[in-house]
PDBQT receptor file of N, H, CA, C and O in Angstrom, charges set to zero:
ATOM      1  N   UNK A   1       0.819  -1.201   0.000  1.00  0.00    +0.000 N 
ATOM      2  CA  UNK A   1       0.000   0.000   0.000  1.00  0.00    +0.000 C 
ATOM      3  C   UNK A   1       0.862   1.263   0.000  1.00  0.00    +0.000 C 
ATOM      4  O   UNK A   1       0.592   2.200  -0.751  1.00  0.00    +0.000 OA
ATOM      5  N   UNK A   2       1.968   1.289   0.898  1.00  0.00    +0.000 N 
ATOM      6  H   UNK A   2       2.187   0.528   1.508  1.00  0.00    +0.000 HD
ATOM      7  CA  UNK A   2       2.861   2.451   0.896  1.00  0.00    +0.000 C 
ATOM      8  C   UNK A   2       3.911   2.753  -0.334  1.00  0.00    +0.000 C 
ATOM      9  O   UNK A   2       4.437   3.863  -0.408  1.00  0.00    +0.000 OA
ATOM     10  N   UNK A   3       4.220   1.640  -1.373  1.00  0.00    +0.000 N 
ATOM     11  H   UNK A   3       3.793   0.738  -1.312  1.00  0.00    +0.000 HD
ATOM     12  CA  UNK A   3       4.552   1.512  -2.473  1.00  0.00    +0.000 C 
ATOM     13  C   UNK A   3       3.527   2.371  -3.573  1.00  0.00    +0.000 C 
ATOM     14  O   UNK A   3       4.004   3.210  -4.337  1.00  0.00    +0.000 OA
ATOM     15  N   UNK A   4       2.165   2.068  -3.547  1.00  0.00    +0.000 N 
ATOM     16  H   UNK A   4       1.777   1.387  -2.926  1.00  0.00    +0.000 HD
ATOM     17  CA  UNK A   4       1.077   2.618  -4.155  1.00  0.00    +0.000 C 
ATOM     18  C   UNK A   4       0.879   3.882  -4.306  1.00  0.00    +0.000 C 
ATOM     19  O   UNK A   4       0.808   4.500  -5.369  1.00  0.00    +0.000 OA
ATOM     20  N   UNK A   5       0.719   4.575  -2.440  1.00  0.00    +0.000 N 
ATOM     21  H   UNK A   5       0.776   4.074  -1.577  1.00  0.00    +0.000 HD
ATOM     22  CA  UNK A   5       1.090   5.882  -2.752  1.00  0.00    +0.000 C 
ATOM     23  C   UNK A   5       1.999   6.581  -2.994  1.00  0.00    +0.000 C 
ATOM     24  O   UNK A   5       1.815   7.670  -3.538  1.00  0.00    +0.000 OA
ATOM     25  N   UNK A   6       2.939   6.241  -2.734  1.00  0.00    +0.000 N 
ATOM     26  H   UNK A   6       3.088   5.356  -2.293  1.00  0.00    +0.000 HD
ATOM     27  CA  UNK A   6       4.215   7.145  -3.283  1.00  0.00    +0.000 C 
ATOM     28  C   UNK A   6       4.135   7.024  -5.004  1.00  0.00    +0.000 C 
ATOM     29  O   UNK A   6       4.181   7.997  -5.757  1.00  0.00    +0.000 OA
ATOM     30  N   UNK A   7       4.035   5.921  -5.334  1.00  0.00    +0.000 N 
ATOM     31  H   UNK A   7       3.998   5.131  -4.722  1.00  0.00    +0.000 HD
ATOM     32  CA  UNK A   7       3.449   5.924  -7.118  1.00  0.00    +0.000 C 
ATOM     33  C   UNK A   7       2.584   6.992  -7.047  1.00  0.00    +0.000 C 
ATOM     34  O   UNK A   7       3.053   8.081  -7.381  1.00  0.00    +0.000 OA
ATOM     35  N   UNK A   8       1.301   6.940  -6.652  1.00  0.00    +0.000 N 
ATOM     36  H   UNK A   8       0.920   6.056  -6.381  1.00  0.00    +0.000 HD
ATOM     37  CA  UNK A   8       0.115   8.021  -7.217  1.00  0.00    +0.000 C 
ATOM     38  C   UNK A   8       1.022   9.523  -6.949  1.00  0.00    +0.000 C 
ATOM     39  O   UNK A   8       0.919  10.278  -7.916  1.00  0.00    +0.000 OA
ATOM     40  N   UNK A   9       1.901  10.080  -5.782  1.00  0.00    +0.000 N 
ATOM     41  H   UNK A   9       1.984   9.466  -4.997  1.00  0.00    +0.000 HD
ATOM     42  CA  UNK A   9       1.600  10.883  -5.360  1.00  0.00    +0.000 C 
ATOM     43  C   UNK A   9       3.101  11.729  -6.573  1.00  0.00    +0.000 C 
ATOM     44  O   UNK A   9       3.267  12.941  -6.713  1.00  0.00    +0.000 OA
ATOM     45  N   UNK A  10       3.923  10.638  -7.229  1.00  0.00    +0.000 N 
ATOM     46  H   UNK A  10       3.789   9.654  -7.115  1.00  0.00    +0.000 HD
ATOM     47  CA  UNK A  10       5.020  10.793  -8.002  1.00  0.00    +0.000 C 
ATOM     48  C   UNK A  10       3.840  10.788  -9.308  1.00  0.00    +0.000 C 
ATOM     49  O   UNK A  10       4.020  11.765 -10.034  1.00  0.00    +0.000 OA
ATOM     50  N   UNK A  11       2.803   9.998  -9.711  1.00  0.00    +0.000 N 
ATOM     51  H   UNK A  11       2.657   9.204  -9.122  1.00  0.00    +0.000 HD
ATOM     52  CA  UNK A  11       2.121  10.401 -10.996  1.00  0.00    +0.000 C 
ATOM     53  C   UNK A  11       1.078  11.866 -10.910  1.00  0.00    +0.000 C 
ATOM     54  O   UNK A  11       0.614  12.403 -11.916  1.00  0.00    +0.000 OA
ATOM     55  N   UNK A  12       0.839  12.358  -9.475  1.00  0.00    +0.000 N 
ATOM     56  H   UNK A  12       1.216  11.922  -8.658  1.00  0.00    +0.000 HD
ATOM     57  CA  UNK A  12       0.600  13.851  -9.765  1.00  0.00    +0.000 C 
ATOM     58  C   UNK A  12       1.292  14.750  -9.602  1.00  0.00    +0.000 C 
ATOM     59  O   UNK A  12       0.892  15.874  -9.908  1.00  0.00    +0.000 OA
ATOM     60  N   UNK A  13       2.624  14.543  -9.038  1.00  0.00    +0.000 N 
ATOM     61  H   UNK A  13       2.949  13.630  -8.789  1.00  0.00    +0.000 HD
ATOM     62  CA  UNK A  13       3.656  15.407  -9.193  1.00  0.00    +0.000 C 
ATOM     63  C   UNK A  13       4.088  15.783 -10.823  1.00  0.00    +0.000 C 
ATOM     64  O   UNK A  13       4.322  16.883 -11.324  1.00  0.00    +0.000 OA
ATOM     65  N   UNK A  14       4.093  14.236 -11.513  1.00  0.00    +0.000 N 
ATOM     66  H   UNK A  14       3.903  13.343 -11.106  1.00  0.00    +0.000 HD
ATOM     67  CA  UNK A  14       4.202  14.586 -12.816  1.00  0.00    +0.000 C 
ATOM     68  C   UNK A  14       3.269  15.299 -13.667  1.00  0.00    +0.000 C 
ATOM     69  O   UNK A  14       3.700  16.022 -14.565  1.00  0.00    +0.000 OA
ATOM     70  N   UNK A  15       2.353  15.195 -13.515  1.00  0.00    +0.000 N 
ATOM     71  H   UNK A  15       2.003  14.608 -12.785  1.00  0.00    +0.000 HD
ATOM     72  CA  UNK A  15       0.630  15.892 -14.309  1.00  0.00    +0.000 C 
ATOM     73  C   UNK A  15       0.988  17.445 -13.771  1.00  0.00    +0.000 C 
ATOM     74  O   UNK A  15       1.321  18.292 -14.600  1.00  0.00    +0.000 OA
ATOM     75  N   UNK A  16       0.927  17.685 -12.737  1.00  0.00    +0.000 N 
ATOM     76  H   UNK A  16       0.657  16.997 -12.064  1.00  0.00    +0.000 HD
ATOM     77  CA  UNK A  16       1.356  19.194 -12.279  1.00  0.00    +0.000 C 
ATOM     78  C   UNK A  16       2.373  19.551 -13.295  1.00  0.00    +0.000 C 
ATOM     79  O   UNK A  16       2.051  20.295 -14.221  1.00  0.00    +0.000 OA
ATOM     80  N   UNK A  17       3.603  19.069 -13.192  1.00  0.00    +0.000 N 
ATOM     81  H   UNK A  17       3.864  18.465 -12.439  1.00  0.00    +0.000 HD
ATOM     82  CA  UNK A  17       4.581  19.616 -14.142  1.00  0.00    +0.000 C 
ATOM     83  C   UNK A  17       4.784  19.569 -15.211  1.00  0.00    +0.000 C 
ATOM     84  O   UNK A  17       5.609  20.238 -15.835  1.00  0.00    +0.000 OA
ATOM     85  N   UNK A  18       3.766  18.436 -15.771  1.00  0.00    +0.000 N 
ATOM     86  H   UNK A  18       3.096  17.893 -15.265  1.00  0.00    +0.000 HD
ATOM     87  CA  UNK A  18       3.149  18.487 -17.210  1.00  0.00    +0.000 C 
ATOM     88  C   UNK A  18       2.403  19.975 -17.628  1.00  0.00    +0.000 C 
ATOM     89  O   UNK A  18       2.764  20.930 -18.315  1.00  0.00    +0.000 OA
ATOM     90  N   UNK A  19       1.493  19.737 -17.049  1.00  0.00    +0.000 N 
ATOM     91  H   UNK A  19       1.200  18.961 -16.491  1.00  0.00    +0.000 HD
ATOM     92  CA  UNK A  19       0.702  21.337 -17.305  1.00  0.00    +0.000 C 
ATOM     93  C   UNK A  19       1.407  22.396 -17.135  1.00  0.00    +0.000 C 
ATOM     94  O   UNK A  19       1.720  23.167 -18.042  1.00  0.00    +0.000 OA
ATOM     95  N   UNK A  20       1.723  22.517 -15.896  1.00  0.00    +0.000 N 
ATOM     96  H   UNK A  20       1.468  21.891 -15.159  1.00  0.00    +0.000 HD
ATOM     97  CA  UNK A  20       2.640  23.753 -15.811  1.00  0.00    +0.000 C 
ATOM     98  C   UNK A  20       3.704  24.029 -17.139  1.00  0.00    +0.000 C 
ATOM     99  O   UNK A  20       3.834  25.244 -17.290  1.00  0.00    +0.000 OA
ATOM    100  N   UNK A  21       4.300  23.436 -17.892  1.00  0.00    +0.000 N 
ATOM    101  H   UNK A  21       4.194  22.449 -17.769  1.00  0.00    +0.000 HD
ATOM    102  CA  UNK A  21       5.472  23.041 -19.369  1.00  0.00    +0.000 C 
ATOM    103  C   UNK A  21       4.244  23.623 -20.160  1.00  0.00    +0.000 C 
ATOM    104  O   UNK A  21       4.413  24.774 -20.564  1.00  0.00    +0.000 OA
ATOM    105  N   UNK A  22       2.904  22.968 -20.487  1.00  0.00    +0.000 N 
ATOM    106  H   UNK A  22       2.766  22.033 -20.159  1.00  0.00    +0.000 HD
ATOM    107  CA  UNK A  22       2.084  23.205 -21.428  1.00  0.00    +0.000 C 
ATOM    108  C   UNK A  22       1.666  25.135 -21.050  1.00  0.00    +0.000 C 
ATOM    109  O   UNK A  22       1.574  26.018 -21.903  1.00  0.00    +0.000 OA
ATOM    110  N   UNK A  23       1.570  25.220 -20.243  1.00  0.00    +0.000 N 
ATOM    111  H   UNK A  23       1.645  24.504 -19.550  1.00  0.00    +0.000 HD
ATOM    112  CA  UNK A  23       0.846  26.529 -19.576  1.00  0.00    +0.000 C 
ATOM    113  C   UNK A  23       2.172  27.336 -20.275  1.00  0.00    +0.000 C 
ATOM    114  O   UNK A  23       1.908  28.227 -21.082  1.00  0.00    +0.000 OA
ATOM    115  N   UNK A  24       3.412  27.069 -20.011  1.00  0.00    +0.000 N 
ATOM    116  H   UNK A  24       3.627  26.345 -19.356  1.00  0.00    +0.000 HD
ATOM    117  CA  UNK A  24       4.551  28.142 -20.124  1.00  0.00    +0.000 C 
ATOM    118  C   UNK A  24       4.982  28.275 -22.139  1.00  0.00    +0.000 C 
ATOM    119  O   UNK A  24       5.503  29.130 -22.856  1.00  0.00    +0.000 OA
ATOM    120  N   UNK A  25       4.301  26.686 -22.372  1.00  0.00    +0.000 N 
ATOM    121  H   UNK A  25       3.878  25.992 -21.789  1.00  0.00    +0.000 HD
ATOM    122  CA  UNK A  25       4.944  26.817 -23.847  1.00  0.00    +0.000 C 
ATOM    123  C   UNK A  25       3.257  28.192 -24.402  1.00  0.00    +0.000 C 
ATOM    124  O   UNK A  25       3.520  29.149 -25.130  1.00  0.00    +0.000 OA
ATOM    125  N   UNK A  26       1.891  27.981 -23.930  1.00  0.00    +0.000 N 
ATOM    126  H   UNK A  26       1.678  27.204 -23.338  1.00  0.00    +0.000 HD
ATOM    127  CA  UNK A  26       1.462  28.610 -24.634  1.00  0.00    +0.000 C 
ATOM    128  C   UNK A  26       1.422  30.524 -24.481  1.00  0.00    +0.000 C 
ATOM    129  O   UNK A  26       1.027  31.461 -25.175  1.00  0.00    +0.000 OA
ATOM    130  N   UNK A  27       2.159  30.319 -22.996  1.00  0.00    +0.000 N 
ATOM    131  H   UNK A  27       2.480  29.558 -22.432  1.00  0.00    +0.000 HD
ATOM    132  CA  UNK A  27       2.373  31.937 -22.809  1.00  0.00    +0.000 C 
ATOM    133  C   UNK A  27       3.770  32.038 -23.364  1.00  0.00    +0.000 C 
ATOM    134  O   UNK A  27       4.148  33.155 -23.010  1.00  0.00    +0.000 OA
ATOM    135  N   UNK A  28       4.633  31.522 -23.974  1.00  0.00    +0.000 N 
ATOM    136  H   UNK A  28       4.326  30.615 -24.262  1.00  0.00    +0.000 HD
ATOM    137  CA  UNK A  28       5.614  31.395 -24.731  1.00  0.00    +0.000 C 
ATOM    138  C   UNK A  28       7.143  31.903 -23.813  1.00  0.00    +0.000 C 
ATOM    139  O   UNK A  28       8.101  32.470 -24.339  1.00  0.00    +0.000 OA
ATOM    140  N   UNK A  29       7.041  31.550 -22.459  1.00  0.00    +0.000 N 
ATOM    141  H   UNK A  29       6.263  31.090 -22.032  1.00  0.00    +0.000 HD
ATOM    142  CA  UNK A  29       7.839  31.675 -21.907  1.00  0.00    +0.000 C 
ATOM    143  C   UNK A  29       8.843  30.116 -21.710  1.00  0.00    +0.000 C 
ATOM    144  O   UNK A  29       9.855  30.137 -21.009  1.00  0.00    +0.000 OA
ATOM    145  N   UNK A  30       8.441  28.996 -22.339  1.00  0.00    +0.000 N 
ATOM    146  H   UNK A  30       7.619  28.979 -22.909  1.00  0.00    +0.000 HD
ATOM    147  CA  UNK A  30       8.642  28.091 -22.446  1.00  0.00    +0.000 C 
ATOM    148  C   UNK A  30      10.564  27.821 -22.268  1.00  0.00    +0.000 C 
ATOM    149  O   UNK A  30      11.314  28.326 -23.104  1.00  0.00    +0.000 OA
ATOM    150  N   UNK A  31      10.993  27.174 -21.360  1.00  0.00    +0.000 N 
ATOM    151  H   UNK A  31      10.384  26.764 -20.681  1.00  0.00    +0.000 HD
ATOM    152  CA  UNK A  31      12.333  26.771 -21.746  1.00  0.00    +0.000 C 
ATOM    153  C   UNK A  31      13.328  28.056 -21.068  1.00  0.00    +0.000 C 
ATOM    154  O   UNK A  31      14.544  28.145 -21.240  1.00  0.00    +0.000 OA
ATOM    155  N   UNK A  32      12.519  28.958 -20.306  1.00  0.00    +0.000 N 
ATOM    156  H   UNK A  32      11.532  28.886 -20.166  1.00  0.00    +0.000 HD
ATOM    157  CA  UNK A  32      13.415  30.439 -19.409  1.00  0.00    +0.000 C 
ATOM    158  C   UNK A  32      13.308  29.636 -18.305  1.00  0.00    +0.000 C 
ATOM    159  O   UNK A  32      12.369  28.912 -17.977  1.00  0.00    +0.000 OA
ATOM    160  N   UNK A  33      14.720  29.897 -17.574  1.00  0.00    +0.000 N 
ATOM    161  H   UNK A  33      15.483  30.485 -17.840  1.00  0.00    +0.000 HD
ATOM    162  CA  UNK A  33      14.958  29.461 -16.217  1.00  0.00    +0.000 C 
ATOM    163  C   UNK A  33      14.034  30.637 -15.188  1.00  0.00    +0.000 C 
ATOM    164  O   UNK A  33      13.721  31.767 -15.564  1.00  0.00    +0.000 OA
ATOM    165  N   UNK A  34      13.689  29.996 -13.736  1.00  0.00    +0.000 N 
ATOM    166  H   UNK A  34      13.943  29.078 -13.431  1.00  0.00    +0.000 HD
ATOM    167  CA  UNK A  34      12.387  30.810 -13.768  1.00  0.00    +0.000 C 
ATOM    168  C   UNK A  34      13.088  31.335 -12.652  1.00  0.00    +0.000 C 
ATOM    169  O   UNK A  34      12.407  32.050 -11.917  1.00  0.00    +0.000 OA
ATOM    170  N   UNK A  35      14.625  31.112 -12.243  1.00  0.00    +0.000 N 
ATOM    171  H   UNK A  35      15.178  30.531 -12.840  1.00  0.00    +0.000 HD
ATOM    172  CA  UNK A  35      15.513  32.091 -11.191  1.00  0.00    +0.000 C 
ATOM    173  C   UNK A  35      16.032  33.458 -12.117  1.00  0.00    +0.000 C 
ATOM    174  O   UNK A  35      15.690  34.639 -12.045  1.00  0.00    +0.000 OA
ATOM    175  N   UNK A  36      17.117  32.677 -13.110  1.00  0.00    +0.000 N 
ATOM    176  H   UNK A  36      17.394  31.718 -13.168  1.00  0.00    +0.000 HD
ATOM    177  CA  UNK A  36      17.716  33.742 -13.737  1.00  0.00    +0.000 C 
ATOM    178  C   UNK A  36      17.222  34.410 -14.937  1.00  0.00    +0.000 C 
ATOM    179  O   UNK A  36      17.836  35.419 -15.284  1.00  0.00    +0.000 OA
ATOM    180  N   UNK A  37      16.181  34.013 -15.663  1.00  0.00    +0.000 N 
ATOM    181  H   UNK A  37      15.683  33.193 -15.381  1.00  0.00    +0.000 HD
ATOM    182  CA  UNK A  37      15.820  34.315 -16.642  1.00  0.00    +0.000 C 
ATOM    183  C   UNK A  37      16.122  34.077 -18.152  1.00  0.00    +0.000 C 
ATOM    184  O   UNK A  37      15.469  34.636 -19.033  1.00  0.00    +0.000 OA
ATOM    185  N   UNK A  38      17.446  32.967 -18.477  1.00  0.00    +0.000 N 
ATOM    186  H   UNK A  38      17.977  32.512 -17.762  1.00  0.00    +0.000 HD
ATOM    187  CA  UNK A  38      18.079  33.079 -19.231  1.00  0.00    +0.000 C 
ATOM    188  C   UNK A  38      17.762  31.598 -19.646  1.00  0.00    +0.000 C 
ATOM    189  O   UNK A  38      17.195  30.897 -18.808  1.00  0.00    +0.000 OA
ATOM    190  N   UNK A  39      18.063  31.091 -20.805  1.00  0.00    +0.000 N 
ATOM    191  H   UNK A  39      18.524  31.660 -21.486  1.00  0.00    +0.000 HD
ATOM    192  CA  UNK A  39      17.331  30.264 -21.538  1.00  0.00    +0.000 C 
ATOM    193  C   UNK A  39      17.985  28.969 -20.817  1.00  0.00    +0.000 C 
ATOM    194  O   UNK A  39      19.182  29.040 -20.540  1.00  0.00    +0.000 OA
ATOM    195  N   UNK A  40      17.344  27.910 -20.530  1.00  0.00    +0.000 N 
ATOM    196  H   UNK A  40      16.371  27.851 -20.755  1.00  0.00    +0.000 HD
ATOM    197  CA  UNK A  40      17.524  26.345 -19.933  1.00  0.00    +0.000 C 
ATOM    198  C   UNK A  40      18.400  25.593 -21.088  1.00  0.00    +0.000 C 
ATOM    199  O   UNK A  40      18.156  26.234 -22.110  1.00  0.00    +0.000 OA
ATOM    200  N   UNK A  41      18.954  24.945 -21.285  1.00  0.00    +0.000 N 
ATOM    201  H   UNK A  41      19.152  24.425 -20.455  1.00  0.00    +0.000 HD
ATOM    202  CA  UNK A  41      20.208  23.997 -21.687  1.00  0.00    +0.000 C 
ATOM    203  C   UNK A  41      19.364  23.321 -22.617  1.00  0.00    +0.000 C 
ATOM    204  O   UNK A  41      18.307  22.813 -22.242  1.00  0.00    +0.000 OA
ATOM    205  N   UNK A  42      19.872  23.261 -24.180  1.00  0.00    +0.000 N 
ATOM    206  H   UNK A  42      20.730  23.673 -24.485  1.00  0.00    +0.000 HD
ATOM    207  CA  UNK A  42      18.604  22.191 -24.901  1.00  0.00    +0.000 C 
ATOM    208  C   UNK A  42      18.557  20.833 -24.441  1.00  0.00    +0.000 C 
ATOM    209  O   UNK A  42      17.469  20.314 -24.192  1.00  0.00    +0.000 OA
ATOM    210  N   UNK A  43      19.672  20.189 -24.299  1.00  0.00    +0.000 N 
ATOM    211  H   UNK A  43      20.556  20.611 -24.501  1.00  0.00    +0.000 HD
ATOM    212  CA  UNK A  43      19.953  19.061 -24.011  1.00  0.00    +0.000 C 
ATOM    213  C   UNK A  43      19.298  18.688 -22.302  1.00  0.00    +0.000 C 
ATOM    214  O   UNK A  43      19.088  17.560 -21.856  1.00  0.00    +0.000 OA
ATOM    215  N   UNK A  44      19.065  20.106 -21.536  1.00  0.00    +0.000 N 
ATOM    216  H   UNK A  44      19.236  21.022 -21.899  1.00  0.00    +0.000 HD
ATOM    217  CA  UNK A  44      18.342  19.380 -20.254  1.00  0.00    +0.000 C 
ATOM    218  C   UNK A  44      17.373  19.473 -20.641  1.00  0.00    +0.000 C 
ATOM    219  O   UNK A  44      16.765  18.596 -20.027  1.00  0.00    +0.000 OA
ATOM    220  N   UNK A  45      16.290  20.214 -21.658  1.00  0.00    +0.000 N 
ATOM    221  H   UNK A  45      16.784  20.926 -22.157  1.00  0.00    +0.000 HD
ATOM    222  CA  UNK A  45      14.885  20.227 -21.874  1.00  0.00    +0.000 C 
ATOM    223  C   UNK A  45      14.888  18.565 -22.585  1.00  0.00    +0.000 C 
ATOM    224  O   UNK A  45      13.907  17.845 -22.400  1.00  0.00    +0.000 OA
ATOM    225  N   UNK A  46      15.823  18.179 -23.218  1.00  0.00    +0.000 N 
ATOM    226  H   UNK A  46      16.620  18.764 -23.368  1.00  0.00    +0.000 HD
ATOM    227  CA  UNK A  46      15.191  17.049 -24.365  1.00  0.00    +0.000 C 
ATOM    228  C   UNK A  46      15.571  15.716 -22.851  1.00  0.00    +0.000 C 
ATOM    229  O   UNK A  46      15.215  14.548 -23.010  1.00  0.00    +0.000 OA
ATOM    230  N   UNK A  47      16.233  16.118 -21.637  1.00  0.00    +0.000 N 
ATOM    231  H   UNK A  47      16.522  17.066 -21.507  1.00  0.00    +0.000 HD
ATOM    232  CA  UNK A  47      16.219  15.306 -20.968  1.00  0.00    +0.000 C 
ATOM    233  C   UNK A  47      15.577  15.004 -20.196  1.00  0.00    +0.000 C 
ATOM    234  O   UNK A  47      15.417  14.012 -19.485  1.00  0.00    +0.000 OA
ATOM    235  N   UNK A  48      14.927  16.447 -20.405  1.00  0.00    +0.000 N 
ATOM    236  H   UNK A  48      15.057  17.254 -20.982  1.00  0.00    +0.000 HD
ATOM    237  CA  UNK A  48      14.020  16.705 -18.548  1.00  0.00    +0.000 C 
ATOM    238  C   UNK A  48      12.734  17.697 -19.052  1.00  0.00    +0.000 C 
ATOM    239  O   UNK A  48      12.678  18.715 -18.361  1.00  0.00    +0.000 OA
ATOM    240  N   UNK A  49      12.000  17.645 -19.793  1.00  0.00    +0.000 N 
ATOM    241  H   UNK A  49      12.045  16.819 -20.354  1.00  0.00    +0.000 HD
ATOM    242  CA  UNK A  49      11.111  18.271 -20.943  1.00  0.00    +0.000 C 
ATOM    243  C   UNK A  49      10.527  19.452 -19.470  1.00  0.00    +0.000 C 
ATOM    244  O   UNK A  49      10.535  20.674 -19.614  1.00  0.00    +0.000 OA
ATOM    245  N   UNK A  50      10.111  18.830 -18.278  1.00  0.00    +0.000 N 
ATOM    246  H   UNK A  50      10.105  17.837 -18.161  1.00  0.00    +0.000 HD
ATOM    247  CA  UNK A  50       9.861  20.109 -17.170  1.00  0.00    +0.000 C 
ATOM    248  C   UNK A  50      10.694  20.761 -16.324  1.00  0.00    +0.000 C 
ATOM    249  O   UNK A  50      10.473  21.231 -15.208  1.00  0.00    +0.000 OA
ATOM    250  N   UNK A  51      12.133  20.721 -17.288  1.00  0.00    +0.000 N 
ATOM    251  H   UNK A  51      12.312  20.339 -18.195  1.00  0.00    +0.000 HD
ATOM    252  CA  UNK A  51      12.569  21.865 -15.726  1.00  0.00    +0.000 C 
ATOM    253  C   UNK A  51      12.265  23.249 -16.224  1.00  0.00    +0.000 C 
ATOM    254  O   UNK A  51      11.826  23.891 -17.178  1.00  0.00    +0.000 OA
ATOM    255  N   UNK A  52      12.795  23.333 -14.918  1.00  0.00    +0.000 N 
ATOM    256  H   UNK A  52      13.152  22.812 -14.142  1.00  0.00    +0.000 HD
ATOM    257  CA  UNK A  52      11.903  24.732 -14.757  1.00  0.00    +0.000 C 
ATOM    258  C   UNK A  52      13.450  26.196 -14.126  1.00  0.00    +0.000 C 
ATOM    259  O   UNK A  52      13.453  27.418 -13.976  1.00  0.00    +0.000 OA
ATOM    260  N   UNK A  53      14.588  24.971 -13.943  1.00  0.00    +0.000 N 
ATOM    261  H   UNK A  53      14.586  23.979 -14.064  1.00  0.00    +0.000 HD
ATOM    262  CA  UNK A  53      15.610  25.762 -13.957  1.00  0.00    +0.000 C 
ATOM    263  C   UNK A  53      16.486  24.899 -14.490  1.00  0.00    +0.000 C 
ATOM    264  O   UNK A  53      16.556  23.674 -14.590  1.00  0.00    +0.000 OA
ATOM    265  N   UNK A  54      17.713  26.632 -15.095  1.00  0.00    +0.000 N 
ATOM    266  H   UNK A  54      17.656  27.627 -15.014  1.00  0.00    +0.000 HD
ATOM    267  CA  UNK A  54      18.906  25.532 -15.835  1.00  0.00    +0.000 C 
ATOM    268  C   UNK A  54      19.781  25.247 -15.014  1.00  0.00    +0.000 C 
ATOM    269  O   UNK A  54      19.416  25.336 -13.842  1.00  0.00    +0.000 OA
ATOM    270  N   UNK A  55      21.215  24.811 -15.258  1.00  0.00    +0.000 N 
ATOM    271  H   UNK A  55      21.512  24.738 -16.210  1.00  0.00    +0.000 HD
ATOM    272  CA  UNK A  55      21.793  23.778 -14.557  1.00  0.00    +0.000 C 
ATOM    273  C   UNK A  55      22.390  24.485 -13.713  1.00  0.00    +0.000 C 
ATOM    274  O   UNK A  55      22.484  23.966 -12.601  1.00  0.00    +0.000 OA
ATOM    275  N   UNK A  56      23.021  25.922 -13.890  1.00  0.00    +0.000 N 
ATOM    276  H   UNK A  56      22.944  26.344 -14.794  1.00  0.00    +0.000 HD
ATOM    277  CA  UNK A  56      23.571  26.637 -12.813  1.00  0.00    +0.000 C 
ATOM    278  C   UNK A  56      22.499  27.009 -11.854  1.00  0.00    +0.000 C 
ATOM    279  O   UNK A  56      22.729  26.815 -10.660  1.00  0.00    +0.000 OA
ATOM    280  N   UNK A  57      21.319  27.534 -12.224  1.00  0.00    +0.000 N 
ATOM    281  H   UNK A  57      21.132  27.691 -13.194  1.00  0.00    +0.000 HD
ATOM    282  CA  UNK A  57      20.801  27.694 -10.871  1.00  0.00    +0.000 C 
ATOM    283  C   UNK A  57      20.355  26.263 -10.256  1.00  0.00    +0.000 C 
ATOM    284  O   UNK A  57      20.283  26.289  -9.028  1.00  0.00    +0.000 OA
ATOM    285  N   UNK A  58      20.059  25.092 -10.821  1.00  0.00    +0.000 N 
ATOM    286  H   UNK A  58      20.117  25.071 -11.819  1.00  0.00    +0.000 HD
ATOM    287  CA  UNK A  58      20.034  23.655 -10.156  1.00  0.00    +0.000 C 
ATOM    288  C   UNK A  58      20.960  23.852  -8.949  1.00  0.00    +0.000 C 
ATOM    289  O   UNK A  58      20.682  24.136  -7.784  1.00  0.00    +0.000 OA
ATOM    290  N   UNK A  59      22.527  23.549  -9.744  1.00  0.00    +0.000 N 
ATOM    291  H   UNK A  59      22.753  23.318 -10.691  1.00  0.00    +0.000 HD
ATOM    292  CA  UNK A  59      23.925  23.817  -8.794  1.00  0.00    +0.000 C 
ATOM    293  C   UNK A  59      23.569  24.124  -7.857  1.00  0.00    +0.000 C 
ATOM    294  O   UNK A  59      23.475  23.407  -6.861  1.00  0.00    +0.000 OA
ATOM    295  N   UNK A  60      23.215  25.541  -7.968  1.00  0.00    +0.000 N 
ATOM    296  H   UNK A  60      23.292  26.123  -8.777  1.00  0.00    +0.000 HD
ATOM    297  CA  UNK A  60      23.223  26.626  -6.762  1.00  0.00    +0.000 C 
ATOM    298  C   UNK A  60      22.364  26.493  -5.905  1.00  0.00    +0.000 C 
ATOM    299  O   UNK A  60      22.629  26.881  -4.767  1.00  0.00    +0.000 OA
ATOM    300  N   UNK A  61      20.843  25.801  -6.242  1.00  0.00    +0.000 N 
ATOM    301  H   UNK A  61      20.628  25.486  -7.166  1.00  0.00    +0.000 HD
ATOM    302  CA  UNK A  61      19.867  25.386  -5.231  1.00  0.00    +0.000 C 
ATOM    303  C   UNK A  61      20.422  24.333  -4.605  1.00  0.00    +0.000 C 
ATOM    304  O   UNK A  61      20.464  24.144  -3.390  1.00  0.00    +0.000 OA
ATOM    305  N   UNK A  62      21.023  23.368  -5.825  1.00  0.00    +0.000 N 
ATOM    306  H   UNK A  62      20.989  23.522  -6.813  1.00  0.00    +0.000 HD
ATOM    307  CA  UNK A  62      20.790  21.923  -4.369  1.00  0.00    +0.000 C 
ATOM    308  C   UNK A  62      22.354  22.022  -3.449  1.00  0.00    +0.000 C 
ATOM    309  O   UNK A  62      22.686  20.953  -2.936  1.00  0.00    +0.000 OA
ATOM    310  N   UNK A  63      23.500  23.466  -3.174  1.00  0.00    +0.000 N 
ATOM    311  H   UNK A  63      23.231  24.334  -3.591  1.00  0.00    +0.000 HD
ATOM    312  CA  UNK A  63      24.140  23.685  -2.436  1.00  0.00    +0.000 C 
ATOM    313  C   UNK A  63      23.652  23.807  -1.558  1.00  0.00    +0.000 C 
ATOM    314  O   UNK A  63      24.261  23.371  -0.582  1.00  0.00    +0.000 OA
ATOM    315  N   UNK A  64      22.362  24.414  -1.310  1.00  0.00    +0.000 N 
ATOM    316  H   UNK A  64      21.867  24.769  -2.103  1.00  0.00    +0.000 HD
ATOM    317  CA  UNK A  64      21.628  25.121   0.061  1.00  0.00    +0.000 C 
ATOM    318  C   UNK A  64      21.643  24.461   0.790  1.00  0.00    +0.000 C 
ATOM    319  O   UNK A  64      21.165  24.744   1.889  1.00  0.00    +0.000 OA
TER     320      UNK A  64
């Protein structure tokens, strides 16, 4: 059962960040890091189609 939810609660984590990608491609902010402003890495979008930051500010968050 505790296997189960952590599945459901990782398949609406994904649907959230699905939409949220769809929401940003149609306000055409699609693919801007949403710390620095400056365009996300192609190669992390074709890896990671929802981030939402590029790799230096990643870095810099998961130092904290």
């Amino acid at each position: 059962h505790t296997k189960t939810l952590i599945l459901e609660k990782q398949l609406k984590d994904a649907k959230t960040s699905i939409a949220a990608a769809l929401l940003k491609i149609k306000k055409g902010t699609y693919g801007k890091c949403e710390k620095c402003g400056k365009q996300i890495e192609l190669a992390r979008l074709l890896a990671m189609p929802t981030a939402t930051y590029c790799l230096t500010c990643t870095k810099k968050t998961s130092r904290k």
